[in-house]
ZADO-1210 file (C-alpha; in nm, 4 decimals, padded with zeros to 6 digits):
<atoms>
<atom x="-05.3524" y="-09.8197" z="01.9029" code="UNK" pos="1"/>
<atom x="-05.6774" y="-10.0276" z="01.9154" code="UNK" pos="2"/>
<atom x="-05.5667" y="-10.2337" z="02.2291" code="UNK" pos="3"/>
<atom x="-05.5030" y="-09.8620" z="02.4106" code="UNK" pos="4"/>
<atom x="-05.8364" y="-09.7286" z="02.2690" code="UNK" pos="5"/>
<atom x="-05.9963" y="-10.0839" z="02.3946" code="UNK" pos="6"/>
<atom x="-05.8615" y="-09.9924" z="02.7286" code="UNK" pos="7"/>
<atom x="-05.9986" y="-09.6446" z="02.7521" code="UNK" pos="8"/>
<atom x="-06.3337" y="-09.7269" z="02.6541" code="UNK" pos="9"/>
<atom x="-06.3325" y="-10.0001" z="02.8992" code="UNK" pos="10"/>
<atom x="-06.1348" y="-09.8167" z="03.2615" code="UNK" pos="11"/>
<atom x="-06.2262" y="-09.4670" z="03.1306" code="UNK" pos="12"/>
<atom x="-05.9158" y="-09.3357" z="03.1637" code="UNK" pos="13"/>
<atom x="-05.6439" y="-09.2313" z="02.9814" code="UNK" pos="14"/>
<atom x="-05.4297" y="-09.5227" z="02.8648" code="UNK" pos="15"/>
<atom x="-05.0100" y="-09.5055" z="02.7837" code="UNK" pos="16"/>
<atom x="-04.9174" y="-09.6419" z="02.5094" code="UNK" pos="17"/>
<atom x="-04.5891" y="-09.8091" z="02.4743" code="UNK" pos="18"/>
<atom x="-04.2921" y="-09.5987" z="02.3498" code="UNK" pos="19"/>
<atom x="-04.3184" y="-09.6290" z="01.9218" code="UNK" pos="20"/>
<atom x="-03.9606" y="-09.6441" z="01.7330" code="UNK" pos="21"/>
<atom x="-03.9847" y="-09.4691" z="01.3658" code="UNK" pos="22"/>
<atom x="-03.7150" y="-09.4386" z="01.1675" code="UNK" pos="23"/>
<atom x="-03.7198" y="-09.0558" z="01.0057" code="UNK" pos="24"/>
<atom x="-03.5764" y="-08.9604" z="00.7343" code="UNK" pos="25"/>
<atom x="-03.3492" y="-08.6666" z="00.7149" code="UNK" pos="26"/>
<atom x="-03.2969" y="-08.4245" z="00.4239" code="UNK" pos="27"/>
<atom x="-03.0035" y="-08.5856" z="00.3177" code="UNK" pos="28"/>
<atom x="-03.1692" y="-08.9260" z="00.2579" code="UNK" pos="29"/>
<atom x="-03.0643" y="-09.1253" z="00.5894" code="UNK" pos="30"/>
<atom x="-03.2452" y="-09.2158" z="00.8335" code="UNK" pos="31"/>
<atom x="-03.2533" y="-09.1228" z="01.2119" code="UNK" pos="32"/>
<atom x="-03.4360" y="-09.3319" z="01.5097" code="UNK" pos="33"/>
<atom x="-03.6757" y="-09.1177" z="01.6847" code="UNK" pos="34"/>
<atom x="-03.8935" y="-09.2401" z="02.0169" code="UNK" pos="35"/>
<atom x="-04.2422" y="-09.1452" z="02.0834" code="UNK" pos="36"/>
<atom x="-04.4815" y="-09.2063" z="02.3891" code="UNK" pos="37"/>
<atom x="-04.8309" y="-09.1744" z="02.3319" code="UNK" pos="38"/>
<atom x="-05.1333" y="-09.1130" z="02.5240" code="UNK" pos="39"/>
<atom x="-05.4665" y="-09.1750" z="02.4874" code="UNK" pos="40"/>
<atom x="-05.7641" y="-08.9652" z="02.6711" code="UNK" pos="41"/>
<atom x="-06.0909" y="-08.9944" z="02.6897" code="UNK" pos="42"/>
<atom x="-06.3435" y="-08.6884" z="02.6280" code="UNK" pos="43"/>
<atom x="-06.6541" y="-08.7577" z="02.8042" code="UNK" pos="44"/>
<atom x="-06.9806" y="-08.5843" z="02.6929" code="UNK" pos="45"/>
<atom x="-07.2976" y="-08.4499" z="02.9136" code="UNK" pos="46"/>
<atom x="-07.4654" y="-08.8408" z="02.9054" code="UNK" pos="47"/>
<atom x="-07.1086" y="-08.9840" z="03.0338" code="UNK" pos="48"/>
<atom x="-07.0185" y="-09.1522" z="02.7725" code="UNK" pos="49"/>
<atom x="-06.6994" y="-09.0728" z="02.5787" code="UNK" pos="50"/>
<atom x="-06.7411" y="-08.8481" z="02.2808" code="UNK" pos="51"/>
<atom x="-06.3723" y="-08.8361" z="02.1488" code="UNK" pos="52"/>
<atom x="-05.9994" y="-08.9054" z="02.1986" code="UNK" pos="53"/>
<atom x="-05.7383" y="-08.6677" z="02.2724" code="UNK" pos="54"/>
<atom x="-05.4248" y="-08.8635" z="02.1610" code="UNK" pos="55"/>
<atom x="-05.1167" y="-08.6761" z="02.2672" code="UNK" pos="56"/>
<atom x="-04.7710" y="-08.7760" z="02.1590" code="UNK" pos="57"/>
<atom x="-04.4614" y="-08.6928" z="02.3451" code="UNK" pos="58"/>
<atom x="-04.0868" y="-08.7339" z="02.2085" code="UNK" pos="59"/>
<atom x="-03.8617" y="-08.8948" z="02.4447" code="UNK" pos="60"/>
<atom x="-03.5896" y="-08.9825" z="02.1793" code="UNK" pos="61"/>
<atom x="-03.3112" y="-08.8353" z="02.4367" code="UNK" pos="62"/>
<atom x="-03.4768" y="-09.0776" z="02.7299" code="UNK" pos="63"/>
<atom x="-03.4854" y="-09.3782" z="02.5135" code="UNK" pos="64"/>
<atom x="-03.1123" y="-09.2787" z="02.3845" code="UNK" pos="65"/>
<atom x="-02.9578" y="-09.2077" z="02.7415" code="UNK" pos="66"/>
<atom x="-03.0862" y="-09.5446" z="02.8743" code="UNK" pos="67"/>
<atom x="-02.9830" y="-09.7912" z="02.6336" code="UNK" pos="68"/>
<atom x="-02.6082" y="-09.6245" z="02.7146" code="UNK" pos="69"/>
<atom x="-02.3921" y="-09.9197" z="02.8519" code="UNK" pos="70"/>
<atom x="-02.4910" y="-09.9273" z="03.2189" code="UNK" pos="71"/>
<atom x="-02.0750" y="-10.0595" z="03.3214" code="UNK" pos="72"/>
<atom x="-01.9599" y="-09.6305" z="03.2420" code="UNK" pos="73"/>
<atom x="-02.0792" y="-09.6253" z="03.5863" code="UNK" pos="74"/>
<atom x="-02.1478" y="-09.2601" z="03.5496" code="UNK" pos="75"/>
<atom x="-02.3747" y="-09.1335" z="03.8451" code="UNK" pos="76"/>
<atom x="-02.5145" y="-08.8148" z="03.6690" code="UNK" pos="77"/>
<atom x="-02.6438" y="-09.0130" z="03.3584" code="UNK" pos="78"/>
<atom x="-02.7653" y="-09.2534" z="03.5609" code="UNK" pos="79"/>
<atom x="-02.9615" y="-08.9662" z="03.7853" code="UNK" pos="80"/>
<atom x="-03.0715" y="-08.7762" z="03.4609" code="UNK" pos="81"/>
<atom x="-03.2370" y="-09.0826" z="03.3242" code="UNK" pos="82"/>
<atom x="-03.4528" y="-09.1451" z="03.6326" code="UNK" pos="83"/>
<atom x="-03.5257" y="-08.7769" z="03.6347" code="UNK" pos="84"/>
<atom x="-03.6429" y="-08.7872" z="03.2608" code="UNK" pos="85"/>
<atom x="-03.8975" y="-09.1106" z="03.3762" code="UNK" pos="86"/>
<atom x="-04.0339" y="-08.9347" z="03.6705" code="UNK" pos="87"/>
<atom x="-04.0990" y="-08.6543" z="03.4057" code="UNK" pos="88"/>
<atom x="-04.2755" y="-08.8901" z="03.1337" code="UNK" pos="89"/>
<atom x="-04.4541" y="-09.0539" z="03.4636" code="UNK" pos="90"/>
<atom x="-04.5397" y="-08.6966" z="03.5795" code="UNK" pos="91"/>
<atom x="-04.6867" y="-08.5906" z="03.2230" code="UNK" pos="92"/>
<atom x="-04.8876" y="-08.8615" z="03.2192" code="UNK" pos="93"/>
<atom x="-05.0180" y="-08.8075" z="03.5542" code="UNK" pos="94"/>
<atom x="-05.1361" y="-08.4515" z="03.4627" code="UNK" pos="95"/>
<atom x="-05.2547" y="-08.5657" z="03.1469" code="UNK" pos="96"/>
<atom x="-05.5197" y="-08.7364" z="03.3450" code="UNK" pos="97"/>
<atom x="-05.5696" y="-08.4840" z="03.6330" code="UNK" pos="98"/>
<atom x="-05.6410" y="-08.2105" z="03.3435" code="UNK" pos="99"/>
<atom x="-05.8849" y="-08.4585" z="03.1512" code="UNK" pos="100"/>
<atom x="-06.0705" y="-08.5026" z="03.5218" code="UNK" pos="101"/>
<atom x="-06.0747" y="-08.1337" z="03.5561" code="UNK" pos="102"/>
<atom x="-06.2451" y="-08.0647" z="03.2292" code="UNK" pos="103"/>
<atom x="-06.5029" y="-08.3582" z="03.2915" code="UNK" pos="104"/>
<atom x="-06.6212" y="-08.2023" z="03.6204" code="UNK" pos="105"/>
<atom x="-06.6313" y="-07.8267" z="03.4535" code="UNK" pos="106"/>
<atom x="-06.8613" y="-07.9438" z="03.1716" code="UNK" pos="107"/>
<atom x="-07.0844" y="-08.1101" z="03.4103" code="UNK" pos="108"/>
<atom x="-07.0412" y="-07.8352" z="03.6679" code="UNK" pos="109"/>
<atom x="-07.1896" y="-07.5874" z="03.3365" code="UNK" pos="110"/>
<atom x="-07.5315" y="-07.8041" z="03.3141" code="UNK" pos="111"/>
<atom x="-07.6146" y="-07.8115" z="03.6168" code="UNK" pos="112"/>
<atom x="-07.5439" y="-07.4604" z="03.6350" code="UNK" pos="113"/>
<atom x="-07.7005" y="-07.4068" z="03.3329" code="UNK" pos="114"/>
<atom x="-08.0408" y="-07.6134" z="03.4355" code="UNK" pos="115"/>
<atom x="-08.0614" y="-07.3959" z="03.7609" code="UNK" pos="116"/>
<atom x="-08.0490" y="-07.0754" z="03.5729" code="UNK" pos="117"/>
<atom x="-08.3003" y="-07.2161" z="03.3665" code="UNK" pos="118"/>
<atom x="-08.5072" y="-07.3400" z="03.6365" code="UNK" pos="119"/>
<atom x="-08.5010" y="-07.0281" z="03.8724" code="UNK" pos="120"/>
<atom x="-08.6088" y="-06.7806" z="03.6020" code="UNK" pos="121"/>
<atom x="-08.8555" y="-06.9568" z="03.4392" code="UNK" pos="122"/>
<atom x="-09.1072" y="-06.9588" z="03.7336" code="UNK" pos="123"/>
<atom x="-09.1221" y="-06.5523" z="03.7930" code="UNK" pos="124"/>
<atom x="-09.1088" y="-06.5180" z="03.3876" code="UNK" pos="125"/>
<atom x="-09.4688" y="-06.7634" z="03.3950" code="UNK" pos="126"/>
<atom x="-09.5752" y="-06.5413" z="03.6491" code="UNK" pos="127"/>
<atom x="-09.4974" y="-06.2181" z="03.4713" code="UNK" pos="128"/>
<atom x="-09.6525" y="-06.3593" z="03.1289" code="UNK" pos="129"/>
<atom x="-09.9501" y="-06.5083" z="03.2978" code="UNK" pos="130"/>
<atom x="-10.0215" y="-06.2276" z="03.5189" code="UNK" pos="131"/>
<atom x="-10.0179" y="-05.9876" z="03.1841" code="UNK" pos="132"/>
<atom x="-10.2346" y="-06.1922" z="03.0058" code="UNK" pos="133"/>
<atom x="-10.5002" y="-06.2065" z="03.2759" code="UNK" pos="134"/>
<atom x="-10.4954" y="-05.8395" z="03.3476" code="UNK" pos="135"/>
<atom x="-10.5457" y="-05.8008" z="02.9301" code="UNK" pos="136"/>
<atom x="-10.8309" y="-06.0488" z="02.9467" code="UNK" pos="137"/>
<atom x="-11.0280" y="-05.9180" z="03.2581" code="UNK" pos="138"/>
<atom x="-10.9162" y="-05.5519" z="03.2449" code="UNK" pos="139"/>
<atom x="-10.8470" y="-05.5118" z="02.8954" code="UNK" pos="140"/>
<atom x="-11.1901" y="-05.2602" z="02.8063" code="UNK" pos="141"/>
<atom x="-11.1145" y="-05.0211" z="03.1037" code="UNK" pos="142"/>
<atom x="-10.7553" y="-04.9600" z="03.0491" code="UNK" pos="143"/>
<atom x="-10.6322" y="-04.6936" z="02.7999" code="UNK" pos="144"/>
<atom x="-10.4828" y="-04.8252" z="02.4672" code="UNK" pos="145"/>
<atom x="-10.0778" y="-04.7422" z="02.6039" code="UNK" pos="146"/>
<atom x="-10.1934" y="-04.9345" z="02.8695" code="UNK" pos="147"/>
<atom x="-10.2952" y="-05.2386" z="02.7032" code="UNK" pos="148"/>
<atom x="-09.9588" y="-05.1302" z="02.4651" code="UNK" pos="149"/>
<atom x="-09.7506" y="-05.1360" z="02.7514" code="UNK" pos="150"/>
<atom x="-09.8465" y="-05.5017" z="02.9214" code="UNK" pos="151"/>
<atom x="-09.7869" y="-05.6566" z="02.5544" code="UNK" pos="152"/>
<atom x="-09.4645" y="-05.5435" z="02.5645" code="UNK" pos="153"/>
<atom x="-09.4296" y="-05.6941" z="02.8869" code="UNK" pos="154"/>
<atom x="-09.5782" y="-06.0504" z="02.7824" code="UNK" pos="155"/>
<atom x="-09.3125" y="-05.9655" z="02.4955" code="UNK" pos="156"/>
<atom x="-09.0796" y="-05.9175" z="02.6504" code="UNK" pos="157"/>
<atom x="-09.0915" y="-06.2070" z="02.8997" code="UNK" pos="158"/>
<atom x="-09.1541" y="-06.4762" z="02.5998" code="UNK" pos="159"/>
<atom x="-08.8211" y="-06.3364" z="02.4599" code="UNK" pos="160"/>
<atom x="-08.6663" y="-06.3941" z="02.7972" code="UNK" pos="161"/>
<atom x="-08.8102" y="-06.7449" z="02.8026" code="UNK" pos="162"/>
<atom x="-08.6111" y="-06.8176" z="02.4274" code="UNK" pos="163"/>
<atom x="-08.2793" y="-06.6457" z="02.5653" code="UNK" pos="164"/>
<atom x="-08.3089" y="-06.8912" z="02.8411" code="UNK" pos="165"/>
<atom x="-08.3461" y="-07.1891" z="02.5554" code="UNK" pos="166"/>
<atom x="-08.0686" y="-07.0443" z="02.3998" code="UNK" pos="167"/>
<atom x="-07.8451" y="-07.0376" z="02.7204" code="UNK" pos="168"/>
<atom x="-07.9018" y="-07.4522" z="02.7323" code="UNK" pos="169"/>
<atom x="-07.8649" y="-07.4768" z="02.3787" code="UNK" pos="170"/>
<atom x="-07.5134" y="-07.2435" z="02.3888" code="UNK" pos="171"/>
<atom x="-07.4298" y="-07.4498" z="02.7409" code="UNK" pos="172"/>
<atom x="-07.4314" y="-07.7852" z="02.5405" code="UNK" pos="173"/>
<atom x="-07.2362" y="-07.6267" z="02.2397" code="UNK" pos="174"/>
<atom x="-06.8728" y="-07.7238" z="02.3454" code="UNK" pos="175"/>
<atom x="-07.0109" y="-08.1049" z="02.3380" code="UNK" pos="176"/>
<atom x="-07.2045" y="-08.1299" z="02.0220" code="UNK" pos="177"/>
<atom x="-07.0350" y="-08.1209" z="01.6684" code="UNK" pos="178"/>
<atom x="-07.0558" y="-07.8123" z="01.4467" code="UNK" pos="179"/>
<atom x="-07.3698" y="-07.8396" z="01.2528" code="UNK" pos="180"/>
<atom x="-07.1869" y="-07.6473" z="00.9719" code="UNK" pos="181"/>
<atom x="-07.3906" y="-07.5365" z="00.6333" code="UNK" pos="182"/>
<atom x="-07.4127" y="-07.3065" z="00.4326" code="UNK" pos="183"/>
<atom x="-07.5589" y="-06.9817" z="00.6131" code="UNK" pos="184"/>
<atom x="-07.7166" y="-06.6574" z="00.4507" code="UNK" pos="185"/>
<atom x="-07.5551" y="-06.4144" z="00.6754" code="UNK" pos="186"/>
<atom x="-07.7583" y="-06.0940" z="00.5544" code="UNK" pos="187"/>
<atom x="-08.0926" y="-06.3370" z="00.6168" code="UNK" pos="188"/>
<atom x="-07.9475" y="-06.4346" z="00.9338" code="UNK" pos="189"/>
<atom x="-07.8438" y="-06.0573" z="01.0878" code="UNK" pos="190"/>
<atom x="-08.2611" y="-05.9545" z="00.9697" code="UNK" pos="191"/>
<atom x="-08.3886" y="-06.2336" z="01.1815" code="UNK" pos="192"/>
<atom x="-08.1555" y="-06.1299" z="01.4575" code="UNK" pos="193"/>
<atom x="-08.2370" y="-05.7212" z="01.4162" code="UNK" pos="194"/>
<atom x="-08.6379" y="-05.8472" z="01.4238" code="UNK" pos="195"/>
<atom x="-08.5646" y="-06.0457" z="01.7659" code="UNK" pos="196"/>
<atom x="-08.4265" y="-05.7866" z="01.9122" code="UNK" pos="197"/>
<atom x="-08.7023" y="-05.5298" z="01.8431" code="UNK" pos="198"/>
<atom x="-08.8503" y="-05.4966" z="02.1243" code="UNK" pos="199"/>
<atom x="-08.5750" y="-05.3933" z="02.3008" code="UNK" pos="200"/>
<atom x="-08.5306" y="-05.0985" z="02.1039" code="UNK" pos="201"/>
<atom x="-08.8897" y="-04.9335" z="02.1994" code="UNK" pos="202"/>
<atom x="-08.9265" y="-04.5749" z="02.2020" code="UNK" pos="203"/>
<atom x="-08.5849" y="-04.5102" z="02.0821" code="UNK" pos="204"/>
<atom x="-08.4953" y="-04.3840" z="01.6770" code="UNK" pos="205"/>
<atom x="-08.2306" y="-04.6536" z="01.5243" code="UNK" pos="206"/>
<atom x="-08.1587" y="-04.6291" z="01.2167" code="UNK" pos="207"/>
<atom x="-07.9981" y="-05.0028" z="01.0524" code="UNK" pos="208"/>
<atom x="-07.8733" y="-05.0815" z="00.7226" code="UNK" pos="209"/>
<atom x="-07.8254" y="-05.4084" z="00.6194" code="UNK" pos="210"/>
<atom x="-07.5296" y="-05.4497" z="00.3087" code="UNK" pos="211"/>
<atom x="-07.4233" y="-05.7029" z="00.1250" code="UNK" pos="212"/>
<atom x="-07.3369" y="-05.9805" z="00.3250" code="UNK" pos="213"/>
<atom x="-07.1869" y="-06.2894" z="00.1157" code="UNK" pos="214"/>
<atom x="-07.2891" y="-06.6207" z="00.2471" code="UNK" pos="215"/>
<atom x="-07.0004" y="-06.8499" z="00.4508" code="UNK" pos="216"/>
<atom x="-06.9892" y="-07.1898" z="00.5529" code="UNK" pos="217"/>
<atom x="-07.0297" y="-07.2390" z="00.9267" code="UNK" pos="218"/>
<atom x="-07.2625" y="-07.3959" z="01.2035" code="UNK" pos="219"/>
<atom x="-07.6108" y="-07.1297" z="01.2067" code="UNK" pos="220"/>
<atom x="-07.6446" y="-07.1243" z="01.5911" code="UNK" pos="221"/>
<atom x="-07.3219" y="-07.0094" z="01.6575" code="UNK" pos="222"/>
<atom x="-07.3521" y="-06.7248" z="01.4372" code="UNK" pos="223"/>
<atom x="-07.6815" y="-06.6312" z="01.5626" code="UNK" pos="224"/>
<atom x="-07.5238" y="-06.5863" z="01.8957" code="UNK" pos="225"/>
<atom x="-07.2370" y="-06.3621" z="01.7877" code="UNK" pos="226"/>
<atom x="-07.4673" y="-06.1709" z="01.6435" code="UNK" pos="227"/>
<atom x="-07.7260" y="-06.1353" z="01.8906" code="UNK" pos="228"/>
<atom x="-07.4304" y="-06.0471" z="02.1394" code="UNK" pos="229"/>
<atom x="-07.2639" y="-05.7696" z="01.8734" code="UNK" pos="230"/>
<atom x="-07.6031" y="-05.6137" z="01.7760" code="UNK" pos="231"/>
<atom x="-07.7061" y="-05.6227" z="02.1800" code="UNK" pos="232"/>
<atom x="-07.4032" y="-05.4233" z="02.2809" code="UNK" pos="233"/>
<atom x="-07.4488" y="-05.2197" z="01.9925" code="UNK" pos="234"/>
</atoms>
């Protein structure tokens, strides 16, 4: 196992292990040979190096049994079945890999995704902010107080945007960072989401009540977003 995890970390790639014997014991005692073939994958994270391993185990006790049959029976359809069943390991493997590949160039396919998104709507939300804030400072005495009312909302509005957009990299980079999980106060947690979202429930009469909400063990960013999402819709 550490000479195939040497060999990952070294070709980036996943590595096949040679086939393991174990002798398994069955319910009545005995024992029975059983063949494995493992693999070894790498995971690789948003700074290209590898994060984890994906070790994935296949059982090819009926390969390793069919081939070690005495090769003089001459029989043409074992013969054909066991090169069938090692174009089958040799094709597992191969889309082992080609899946591991795919999910690399997804993940970095999200950032840079992510990064544009973040990139394009940042400019016109500076402009929106900025704009309100100059209109406040130079035009602030003439204009009638829902006026003035009405461009903080905007400014608001378009700082919120600006932490949504935080929160899209943060939730991008979610599926390659551990779970930060703690202890979380959910009823603290749902407040602080129903007070971020005030603003987008101007002008209209909602009525929210809050119950007892025990606390639970689990990573506080996630949550946030489930409940920013269920409370949005809502």
């Amino acid at each position: 196992m550490r000479a195939s995890i040497a060999r990952v970390v070294a070709n980036g790639a996943p590595d096949t292990m040679a086939i393991q014997k174990h002798d398994v014991r069955r319910l009545d005692g005995t024992f029975e040979e059983r063949y494995w073939s493992p693999i070894n994958s790498p995971v690789f994270g948003a700074d290209r190096q590898i994060k984890y391993f994906v070790h994935r185990v296949e059982e090819v006790t009926e390969f390793m049994r069919q081939k070690s049959r005495p090769a003089a029976a001459g029989n043409a359809e074992l013969s054909a079945r066991v090169q069938q069943m090692e174009a089958e390991i040799f094709q597992n493997s191969r889309q082992l890999q080609s899946a591991n590949q795919l999910l690399e160039t997804a993940n970095r396919e999200l950032e840079a995704f992510s990064y544009s998104v973040s990139h394009d709507l940042r400019a016109p939300l500076r402009a929106v902010d900025g704009f309100s804030l100059a209109v406040l400072e130079d035009f602030g005495p003439q204009l009638p107080a829902d006026g003035r009312r009405q461009l903080e909302v905007i400014r608001e509005s378009a700082q919120r945007m600006g932490n949504l957009i935080d929160d899209l990299l943060t939730f991008s980079r979610l599926s390659r960072q551990p779970l930060n999980r703690q202890l979380v106060d959910h009823a603290q947690l749902v407040r602080a989401t129903l007070a971020d979202l005030e603003s987008q429930s101007a002008g209209r009469w909602i009525q929210t009540k809050v119950g007892d909400l025990p606390p639970c063990s689990g990573d506080p960013a996630l949550l946030k977003q489930v409940w920013v999402n269920l409370l949005s819709n809502a």
